[in-house]
Each structure stands twice: as structure tokens, then as C-alpha cells.
C-alpha positions as CSV (number, residue, x, y, z in Angstrom):
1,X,55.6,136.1,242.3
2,X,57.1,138.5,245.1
3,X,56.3,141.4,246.6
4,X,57.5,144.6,244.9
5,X,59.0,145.9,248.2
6,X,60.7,143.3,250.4
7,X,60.5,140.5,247.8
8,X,58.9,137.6,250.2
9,X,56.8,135.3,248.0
10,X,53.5,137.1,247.2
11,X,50.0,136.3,245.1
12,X,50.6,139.8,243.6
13,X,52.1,143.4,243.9
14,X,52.4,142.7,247.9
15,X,52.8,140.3,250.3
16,X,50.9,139.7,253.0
17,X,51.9,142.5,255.0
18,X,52.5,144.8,252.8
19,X,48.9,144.3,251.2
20,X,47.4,144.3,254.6
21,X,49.6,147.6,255.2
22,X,48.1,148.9,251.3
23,X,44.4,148.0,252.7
24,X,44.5,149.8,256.1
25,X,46.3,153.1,254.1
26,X,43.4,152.7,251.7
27,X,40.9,152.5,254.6
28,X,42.2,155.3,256.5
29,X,42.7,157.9,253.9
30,X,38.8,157.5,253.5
31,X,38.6,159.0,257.0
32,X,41.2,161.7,256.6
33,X,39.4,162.2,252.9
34,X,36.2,163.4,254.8
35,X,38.3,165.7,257.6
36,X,40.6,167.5,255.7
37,X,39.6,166.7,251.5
38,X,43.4,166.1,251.7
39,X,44.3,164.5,247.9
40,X,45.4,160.7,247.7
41,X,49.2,162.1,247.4
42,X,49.2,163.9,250.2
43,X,48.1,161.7,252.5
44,X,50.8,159.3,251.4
45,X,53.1,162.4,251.8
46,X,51.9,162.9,255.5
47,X,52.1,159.3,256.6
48,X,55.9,159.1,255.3
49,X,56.4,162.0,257.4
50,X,54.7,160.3,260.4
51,X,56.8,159.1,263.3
52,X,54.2,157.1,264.8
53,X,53.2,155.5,261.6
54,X,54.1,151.7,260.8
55,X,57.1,150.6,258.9
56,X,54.9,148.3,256.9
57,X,52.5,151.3,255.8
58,X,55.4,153.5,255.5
59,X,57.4,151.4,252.8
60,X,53.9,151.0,250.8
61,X,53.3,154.7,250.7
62,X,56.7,155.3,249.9
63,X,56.1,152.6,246.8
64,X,53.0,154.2,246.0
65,X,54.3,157.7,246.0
66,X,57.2,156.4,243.6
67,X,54.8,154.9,241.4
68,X,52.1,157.6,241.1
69,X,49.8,155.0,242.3
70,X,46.1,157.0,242.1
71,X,44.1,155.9,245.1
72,X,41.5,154.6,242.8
73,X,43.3,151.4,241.9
């Protein structure tokens, strides 16, 4: 399998980067959640937008906001 952004062999949607990028976004948007009640979409719309935000984490929110990943899965 291969990851659905940068295509390096993968165990499932991401490789390891990518999912390690998916798992920190998912850990930090429980944090901004609780500051701002900002939705799962929005978030991934901010950190896009972010200049100081990783490429990694960028390219998975920009997946993510293509799919209409919910935050849930």
C-alpha cells in the first residue's frame, strides 16, 4: 500500500510521517476544541493558512479538507 499523499510505501492511508503528522493534528485540535469550540473543518482551514505550521501537517489537512474527513474517524 502507499500513502494517499506522497505515495512512499505505507501500512494504510499514511505513511509514517504523514500519520504521525494526522495524529499530532488530531491531538492538537483537542486543545484548540476546548479554547475556541472551533469545528474539525476549521481548524484544518486555520492550519493550511498557518505559516509556522509543518509541511507534513499541512499536506494532511489539505487531504483531509479534500476528502471531508470528519474528525471522528
Amino acid at each position: 500500500m502507499k500513502c494517499s499523499i506522497c505515495g512512499r510505501k505505507s501500512e494504510g492511508e499514511f505513511c509514517d510521517y504523514h500519520l504521525l503528522a494526522y495524529r499530532k493534528l488530531k491531538e492538537a485540535y483537542v486543545k484548540w476544541k476546548e479554547a475556541t469550540d472551533i469545528s474539525w473543518t476549521e481548524y484544518l482551514s486555520e492550519i493550511v493558512k498557518n505559516p509556522f505550521t509543518g509541511k507534513w501537517s499541512k499536506e494532511v489537512a489539505k487531504k483531509l479538507l479534500e476528502d471531508g474527513k470528519d474528525e471522528a474517524k
